[in-house]
PDB file of N, H, CA, C and O in Angstrom:
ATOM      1  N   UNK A   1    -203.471 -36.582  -9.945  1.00  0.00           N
ATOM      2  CA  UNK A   1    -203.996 -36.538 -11.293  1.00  0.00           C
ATOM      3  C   UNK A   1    -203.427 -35.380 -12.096  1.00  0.00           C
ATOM      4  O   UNK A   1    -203.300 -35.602 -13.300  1.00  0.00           O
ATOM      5  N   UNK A   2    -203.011 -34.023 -11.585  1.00  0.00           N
ATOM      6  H   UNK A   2    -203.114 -33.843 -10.607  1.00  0.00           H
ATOM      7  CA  UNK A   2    -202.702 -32.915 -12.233  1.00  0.00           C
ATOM      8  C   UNK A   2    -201.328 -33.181 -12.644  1.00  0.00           C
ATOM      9  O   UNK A   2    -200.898 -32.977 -13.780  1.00  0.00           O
ATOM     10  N   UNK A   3    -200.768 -33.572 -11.822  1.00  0.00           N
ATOM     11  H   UNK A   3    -201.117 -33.738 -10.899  1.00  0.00           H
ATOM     12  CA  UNK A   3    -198.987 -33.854 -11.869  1.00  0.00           C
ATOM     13  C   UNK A   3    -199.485 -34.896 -13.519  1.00  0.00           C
ATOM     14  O   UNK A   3    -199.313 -34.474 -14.662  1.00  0.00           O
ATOM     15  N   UNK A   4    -200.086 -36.236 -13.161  1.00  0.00           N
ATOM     16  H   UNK A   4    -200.226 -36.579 -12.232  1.00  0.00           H
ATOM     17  CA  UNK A   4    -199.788 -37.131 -14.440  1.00  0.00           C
ATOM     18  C   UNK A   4    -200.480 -36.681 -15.505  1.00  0.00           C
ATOM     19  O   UNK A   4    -199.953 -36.894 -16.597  1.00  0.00           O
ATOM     20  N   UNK A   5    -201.939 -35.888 -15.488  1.00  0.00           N
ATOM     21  H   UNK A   5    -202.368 -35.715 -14.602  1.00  0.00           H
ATOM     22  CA  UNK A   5    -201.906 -34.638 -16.542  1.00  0.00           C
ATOM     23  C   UNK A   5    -200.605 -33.921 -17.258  1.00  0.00           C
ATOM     24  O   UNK A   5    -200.252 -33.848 -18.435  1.00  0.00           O
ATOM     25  N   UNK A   6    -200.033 -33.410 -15.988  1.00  0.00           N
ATOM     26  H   UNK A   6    -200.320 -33.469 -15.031  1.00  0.00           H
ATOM     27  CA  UNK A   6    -198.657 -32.347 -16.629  1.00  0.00           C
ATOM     28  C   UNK A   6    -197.586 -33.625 -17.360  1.00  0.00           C
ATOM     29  O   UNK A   6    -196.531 -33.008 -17.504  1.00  0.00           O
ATOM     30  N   UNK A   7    -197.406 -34.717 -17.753  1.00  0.00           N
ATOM     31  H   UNK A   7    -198.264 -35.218 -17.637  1.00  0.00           H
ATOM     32  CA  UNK A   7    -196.483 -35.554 -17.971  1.00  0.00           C
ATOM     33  C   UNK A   7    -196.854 -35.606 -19.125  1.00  0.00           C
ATOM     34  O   UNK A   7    -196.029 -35.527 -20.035  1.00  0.00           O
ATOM     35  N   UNK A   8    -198.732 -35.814 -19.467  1.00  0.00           N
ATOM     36  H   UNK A   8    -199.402 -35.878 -18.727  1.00  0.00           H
ATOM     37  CA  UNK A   8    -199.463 -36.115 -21.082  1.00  0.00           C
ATOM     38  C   UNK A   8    -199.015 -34.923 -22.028  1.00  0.00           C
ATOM     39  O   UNK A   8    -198.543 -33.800 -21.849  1.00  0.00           O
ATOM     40  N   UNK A   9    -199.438 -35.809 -23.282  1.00  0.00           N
ATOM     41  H   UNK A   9    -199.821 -36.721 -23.428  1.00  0.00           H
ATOM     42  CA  UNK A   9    -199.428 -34.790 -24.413  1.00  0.00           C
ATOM     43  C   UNK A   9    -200.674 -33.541 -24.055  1.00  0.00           C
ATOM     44  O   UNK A   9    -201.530 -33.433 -23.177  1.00  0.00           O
ATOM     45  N   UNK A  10    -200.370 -32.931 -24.913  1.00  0.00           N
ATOM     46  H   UNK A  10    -199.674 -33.018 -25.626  1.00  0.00           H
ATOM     47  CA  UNK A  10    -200.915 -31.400 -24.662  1.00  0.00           C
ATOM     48  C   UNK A  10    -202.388 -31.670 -24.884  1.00  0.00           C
ATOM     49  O   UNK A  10    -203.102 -30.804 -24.380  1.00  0.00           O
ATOM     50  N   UNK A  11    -203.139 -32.818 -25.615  1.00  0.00           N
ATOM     51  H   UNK A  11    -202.559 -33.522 -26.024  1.00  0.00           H
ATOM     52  CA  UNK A  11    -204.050 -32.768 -26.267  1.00  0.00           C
ATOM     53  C   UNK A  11    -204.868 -33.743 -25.217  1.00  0.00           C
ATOM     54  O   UNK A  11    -206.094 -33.642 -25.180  1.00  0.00           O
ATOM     55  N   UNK A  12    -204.248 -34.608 -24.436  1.00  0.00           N
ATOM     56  H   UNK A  12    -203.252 -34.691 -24.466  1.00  0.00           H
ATOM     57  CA  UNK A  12    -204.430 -35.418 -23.691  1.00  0.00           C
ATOM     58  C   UNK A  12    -204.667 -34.422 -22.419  1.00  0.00           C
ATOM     59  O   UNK A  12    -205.759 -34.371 -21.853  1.00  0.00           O
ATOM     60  N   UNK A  13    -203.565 -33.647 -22.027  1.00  0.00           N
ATOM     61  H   UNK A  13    -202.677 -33.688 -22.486  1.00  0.00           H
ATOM     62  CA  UNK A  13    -203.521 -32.995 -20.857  1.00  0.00           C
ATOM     63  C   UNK A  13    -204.837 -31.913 -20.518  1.00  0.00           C
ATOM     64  O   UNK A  13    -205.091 -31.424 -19.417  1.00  0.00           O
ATOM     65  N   UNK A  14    -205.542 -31.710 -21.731  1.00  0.00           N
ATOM     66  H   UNK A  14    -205.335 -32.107 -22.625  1.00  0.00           H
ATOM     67  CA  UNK A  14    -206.599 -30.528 -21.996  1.00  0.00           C
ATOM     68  C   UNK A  14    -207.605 -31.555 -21.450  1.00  0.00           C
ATOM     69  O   UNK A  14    -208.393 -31.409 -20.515  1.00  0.00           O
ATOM     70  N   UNK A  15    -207.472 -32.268 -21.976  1.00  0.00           N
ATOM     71  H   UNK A  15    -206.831 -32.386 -22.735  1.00  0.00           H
ATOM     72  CA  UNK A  15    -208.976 -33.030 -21.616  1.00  0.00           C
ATOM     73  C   UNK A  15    -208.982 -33.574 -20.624  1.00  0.00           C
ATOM     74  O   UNK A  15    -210.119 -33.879 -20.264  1.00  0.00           O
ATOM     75  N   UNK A  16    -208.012 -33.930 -19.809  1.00  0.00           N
ATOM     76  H   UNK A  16    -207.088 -33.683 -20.102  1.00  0.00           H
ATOM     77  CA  UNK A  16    -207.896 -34.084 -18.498  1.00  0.00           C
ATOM     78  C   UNK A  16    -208.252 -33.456 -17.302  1.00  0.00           C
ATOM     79  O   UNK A  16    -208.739 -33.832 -16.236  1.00  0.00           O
ATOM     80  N   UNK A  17    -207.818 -32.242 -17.839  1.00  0.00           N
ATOM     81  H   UNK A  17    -207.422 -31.936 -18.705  1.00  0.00           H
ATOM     82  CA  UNK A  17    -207.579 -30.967 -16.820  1.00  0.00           C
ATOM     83  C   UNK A  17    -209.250 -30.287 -17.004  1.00  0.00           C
ATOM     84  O   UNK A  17    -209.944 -30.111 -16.003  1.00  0.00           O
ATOM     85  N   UNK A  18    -209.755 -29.948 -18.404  1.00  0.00           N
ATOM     86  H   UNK A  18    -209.191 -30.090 -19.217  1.00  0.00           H
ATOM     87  CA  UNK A  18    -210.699 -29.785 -18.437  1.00  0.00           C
ATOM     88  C   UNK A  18    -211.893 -30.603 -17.366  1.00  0.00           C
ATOM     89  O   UNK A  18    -212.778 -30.030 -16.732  1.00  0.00           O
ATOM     90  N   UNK A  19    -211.656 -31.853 -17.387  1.00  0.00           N
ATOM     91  H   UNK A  19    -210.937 -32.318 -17.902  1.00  0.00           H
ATOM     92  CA  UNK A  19    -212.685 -32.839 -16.744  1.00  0.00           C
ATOM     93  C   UNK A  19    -212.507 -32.685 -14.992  1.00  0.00           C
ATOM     94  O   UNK A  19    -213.495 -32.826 -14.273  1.00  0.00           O
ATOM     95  N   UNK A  20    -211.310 -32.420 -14.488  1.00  0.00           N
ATOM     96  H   UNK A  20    -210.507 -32.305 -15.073  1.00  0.00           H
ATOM     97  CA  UNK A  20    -211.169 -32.297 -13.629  1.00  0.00           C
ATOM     98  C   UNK A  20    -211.093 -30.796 -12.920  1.00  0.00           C
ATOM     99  O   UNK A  20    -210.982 -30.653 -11.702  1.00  0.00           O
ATOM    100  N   UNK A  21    -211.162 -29.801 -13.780  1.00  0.00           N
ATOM    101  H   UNK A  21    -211.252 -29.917 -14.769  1.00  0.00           H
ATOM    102  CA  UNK A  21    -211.172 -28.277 -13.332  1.00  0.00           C
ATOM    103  C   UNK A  21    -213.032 -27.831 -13.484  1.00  0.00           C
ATOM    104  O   UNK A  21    -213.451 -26.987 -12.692  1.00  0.00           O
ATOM    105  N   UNK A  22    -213.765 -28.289 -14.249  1.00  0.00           N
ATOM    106  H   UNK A  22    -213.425 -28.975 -14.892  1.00  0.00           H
ATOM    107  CA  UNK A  22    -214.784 -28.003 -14.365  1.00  0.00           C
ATOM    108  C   UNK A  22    -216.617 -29.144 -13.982  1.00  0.00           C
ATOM    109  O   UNK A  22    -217.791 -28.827 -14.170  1.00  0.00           O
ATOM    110  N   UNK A  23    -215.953 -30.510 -13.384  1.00  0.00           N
ATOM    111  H   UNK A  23    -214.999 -30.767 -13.231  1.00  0.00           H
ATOM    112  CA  UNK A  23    -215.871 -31.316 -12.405  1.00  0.00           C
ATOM    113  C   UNK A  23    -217.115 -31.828 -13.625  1.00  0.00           C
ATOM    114  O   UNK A  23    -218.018 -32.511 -13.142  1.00  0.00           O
ATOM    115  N   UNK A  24    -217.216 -31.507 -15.311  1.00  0.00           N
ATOM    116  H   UNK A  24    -216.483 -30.952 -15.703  1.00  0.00           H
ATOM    117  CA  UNK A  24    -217.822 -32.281 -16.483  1.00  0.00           C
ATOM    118  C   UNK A  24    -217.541 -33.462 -16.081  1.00  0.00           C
ATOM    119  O   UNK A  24    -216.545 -33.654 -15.383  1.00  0.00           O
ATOM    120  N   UNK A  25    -218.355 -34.443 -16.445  1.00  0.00           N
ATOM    121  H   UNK A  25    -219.164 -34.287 -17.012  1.00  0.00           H
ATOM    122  CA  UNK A  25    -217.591 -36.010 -17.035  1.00  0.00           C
ATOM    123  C   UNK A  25    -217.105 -36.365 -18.227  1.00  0.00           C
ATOM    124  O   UNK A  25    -217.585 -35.886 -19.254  1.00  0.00           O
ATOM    125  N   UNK A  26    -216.261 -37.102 -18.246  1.00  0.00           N
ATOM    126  H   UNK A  26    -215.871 -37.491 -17.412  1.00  0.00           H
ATOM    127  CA  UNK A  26    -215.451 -37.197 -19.224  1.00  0.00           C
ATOM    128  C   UNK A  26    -216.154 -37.623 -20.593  1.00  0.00           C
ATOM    129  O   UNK A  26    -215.744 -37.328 -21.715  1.00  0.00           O
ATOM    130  N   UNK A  27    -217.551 -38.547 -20.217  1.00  0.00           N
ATOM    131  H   UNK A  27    -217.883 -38.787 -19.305  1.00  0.00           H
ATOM    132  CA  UNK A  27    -218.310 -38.843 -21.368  1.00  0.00           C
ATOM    133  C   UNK A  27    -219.102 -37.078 -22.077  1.00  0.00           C
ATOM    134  O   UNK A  27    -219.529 -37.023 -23.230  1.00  0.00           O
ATOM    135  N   UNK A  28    -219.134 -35.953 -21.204  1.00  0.00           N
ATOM    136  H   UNK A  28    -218.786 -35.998 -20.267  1.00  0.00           H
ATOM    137  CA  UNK A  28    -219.631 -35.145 -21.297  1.00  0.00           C
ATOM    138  C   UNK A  28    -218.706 -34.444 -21.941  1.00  0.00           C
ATOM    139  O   UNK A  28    -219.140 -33.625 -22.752  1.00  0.00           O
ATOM    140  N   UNK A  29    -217.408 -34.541 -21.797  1.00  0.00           N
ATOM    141  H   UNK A  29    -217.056 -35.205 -21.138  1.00  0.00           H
ATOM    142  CA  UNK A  29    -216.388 -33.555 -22.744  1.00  0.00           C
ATOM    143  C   UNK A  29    -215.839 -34.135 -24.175  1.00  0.00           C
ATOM    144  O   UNK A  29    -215.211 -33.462 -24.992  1.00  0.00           O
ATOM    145  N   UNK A  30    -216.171 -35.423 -24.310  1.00  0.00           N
ATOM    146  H   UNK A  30    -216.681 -35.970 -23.646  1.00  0.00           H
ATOM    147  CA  UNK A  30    -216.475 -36.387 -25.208  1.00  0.00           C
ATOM    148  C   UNK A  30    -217.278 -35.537 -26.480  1.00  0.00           C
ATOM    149  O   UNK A  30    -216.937 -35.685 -27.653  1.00  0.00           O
ATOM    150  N   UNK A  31    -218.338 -34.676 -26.078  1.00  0.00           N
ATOM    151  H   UNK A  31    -218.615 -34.556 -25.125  1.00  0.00           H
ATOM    152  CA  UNK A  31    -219.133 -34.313 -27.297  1.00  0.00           C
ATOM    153  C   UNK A  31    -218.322 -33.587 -27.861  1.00  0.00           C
ATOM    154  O   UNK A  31    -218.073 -33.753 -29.055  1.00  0.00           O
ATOM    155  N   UNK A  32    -217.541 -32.311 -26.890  1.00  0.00           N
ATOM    156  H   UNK A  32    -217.743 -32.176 -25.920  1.00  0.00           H
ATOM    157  CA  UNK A  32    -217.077 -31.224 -27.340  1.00  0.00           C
ATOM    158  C   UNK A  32    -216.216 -31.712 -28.327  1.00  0.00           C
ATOM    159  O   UNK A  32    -215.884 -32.892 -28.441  1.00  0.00           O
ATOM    160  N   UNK A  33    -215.778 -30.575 -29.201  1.00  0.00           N
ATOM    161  H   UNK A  33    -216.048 -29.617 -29.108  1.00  0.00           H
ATOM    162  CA  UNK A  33    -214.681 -30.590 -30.512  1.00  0.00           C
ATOM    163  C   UNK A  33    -213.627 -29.863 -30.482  1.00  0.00           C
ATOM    164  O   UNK A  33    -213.720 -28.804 -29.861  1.00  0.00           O
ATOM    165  N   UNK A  34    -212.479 -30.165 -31.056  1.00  0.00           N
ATOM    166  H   UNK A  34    -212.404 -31.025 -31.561  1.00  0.00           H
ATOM    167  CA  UNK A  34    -211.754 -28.733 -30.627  1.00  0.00           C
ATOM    168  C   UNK A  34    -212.122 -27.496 -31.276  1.00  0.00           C
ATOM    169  O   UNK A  34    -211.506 -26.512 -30.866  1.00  0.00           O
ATOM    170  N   UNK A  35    -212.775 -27.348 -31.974  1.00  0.00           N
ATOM    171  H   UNK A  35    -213.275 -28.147 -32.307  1.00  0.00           H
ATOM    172  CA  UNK A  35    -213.683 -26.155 -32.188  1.00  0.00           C
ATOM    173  C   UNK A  35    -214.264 -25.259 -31.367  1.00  0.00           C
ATOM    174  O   UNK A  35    -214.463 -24.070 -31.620  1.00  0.00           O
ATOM    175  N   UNK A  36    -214.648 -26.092 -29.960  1.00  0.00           N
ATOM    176  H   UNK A  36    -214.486 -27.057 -29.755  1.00  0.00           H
ATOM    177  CA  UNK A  36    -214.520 -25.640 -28.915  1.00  0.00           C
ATOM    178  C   UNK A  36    -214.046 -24.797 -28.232  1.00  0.00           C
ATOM    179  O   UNK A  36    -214.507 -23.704 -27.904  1.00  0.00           O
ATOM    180  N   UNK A  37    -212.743 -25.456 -27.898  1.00  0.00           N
ATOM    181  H   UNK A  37    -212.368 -26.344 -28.164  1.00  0.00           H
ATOM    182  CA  UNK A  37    -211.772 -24.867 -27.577  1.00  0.00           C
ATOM    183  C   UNK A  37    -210.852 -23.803 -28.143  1.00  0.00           C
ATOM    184  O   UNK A  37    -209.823 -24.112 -28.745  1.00  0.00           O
ATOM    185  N   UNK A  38    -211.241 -22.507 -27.940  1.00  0.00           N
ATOM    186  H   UNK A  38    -212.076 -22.256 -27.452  1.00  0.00           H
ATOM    187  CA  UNK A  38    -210.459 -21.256 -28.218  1.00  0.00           C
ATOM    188  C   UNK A  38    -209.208 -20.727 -26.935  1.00  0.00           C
ATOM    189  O   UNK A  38    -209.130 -20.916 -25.721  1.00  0.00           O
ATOM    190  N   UNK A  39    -208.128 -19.805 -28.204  1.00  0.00           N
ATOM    191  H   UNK A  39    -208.191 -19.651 -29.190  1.00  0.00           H
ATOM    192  CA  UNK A  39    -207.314 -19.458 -27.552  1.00  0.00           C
ATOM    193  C   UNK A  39    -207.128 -17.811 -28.071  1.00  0.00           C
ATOM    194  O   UNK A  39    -207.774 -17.411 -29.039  1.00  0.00           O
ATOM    195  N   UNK A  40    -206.182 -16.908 -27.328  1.00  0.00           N
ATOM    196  H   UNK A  40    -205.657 -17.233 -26.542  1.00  0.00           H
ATOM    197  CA  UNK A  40    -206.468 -15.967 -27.596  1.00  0.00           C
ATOM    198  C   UNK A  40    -205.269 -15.741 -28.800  1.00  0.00           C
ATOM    199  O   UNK A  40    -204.214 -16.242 -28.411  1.00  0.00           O
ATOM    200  N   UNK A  41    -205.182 -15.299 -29.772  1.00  0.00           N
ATOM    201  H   UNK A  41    -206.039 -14.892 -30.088  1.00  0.00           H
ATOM    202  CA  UNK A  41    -204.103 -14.791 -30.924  1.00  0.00           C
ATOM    203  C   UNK A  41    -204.181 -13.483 -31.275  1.00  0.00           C
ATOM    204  O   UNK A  41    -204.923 -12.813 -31.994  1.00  0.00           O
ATOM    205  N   UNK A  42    -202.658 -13.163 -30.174  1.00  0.00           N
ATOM    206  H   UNK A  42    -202.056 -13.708 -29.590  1.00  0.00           H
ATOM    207  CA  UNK A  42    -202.175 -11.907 -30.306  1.00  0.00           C
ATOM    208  C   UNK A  42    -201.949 -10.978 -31.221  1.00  0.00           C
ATOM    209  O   UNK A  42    -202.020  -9.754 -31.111  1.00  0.00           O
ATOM    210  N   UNK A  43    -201.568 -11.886 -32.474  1.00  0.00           N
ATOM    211  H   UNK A  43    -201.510 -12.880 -32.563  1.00  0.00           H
ATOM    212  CA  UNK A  43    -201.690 -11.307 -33.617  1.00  0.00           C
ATOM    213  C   UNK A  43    -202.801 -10.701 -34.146  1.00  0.00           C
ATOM    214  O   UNK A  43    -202.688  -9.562 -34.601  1.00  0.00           O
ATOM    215  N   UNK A  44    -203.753 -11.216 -34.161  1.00  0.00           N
ATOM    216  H   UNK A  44    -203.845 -12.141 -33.792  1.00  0.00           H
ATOM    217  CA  UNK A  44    -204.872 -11.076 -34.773  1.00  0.00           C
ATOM    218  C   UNK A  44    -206.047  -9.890 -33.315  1.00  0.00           C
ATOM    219  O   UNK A  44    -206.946  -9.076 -33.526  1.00  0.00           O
ATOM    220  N   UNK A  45    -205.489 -10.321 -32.134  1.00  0.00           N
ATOM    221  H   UNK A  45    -204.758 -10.982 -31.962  1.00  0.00           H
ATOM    222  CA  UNK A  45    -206.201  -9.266 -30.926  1.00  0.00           C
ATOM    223  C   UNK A  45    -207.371 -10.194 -31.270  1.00  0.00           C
ATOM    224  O   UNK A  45    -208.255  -9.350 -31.416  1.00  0.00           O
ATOM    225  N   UNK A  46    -207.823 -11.107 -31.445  1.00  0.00           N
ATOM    226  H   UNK A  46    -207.105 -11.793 -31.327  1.00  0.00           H
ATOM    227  CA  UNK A  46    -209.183 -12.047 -31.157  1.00  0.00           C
ATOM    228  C   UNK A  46    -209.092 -13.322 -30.106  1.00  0.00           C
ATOM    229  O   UNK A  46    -208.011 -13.710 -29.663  1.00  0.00           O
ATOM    230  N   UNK A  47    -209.756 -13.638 -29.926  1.00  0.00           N
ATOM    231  H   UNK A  47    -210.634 -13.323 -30.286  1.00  0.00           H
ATOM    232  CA  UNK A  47    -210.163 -15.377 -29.500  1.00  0.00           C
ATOM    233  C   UNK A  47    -210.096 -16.253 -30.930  1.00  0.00           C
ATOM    234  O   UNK A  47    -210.487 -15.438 -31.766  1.00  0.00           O
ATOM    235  N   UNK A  48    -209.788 -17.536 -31.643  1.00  0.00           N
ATOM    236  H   UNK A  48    -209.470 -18.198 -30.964  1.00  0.00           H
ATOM    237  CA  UNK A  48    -209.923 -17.962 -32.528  1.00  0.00           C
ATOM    238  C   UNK A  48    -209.872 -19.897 -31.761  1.00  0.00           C
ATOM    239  O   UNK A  48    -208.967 -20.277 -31.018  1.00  0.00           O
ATOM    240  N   UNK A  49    -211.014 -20.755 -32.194  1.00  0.00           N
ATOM    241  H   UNK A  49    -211.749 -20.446 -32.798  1.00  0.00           H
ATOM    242  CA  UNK A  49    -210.380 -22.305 -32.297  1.00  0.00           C
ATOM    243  C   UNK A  49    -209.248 -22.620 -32.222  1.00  0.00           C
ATOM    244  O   UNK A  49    -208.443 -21.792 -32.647  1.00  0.00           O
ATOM    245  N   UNK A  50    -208.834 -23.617 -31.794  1.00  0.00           N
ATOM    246  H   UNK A  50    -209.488 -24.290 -31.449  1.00  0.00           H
ATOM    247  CA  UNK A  50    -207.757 -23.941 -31.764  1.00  0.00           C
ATOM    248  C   UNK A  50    -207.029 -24.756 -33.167  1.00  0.00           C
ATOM    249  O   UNK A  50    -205.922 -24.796 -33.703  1.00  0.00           O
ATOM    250  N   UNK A  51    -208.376 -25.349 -33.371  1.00  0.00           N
ATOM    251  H   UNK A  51    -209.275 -25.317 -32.936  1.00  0.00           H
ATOM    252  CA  UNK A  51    -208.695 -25.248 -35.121  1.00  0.00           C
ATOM    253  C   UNK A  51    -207.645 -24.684 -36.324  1.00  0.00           C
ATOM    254  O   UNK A  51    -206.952 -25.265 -37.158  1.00  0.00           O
ATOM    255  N   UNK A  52    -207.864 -23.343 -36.013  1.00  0.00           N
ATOM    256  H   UNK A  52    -208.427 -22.871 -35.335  1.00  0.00           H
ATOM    257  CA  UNK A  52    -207.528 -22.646 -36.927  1.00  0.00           C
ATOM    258  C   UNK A  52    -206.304 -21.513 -36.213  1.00  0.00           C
ATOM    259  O   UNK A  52    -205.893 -20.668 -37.008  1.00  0.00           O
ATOM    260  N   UNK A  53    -205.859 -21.472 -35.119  1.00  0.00           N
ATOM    261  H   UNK A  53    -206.193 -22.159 -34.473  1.00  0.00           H
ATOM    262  CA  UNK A  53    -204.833 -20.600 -34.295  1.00  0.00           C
ATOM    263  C   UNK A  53    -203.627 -21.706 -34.220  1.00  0.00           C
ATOM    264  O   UNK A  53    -202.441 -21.455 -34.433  1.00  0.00           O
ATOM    265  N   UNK A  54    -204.092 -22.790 -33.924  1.00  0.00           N
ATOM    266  H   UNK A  54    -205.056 -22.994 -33.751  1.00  0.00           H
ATOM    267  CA  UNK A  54    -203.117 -23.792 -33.738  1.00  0.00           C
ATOM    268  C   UNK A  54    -203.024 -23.838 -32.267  1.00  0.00           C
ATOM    269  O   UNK A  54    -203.881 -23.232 -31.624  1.00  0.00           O
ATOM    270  N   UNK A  55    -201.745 -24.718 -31.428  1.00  0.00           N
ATOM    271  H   UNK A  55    -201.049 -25.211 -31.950  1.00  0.00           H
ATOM    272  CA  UNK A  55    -201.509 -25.308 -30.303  1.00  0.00           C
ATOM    273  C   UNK A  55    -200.112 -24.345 -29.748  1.00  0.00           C
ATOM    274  O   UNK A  55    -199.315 -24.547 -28.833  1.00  0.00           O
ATOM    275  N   UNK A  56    -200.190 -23.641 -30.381  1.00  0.00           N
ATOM    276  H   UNK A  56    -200.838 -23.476 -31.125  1.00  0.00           H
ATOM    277  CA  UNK A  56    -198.519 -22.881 -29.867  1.00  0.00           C
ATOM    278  C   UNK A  56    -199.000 -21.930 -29.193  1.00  0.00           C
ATOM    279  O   UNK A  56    -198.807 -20.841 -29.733  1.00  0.00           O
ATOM    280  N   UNK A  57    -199.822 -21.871 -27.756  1.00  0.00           N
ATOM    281  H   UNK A  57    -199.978 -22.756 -27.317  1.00  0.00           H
ATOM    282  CA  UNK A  57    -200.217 -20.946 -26.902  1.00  0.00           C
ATOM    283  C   UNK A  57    -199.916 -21.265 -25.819  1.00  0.00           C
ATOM    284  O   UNK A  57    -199.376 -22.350 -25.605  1.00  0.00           O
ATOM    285  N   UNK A  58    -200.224 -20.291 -24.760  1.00  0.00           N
ATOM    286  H   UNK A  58    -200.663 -19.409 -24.935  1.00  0.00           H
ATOM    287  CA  UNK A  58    -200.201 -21.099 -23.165  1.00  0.00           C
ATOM    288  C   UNK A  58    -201.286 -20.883 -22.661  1.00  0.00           C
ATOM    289  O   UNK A  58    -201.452 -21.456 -21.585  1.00  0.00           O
ATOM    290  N   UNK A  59    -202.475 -19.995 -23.180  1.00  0.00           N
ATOM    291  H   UNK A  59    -202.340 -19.529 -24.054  1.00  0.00           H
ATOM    292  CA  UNK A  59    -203.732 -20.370 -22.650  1.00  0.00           C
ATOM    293  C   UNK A  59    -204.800 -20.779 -23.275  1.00  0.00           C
ATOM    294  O   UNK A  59    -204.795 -20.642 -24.499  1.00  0.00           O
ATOM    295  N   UNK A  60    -206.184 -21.478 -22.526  1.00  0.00           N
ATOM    296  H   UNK A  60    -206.189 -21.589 -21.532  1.00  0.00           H
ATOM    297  CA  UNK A  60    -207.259 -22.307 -23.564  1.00  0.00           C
ATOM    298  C   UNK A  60    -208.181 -21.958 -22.834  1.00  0.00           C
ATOM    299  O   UNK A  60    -207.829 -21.782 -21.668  1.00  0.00           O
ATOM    300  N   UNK A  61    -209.344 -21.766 -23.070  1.00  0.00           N
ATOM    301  H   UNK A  61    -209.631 -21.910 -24.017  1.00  0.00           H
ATOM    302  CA  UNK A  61    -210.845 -21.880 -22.910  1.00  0.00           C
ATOM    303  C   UNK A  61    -211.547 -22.238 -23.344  1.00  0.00           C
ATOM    304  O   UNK A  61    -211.487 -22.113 -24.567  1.00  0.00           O
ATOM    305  N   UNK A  62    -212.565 -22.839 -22.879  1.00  0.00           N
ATOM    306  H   UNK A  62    -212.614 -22.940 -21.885  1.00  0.00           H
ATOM    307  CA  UNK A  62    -213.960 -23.715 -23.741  1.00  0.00           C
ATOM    308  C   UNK A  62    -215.311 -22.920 -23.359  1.00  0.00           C
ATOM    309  O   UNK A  62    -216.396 -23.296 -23.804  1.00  0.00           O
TER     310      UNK A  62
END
């Protein structure tokens, strides 16, 4: 599953990996938003959405 995770789009691959690293169900990660999901921006020295930081990172947390 991780390998055909690593093949998906990035947006696909999050929610994958999410469901399977934190053993949620998938109807359960379903609610979340990417609002959710923060990343850290170096620039700024904060955590920010992904929302509003954008997708050009290499790490994510929910």
């Amino acid at each position: 599953m991780v390998r055909a995770a690593e093949q998906a789009g990035l947006r696909i691959r999050a929610y994958i990996l999410l469901s399977l690293l934190t053993g949620a169900r998938t109807e359960e990660d379903r609610a979340l938003t990417w609002s959710h999901v923060v990343t850290f921006d170096d620039r700024r020295k904060t955590s920010l959405p992904v929302t509003e930081a954008g997708w050009d990172h290499a790490e994510f947390a929910v």
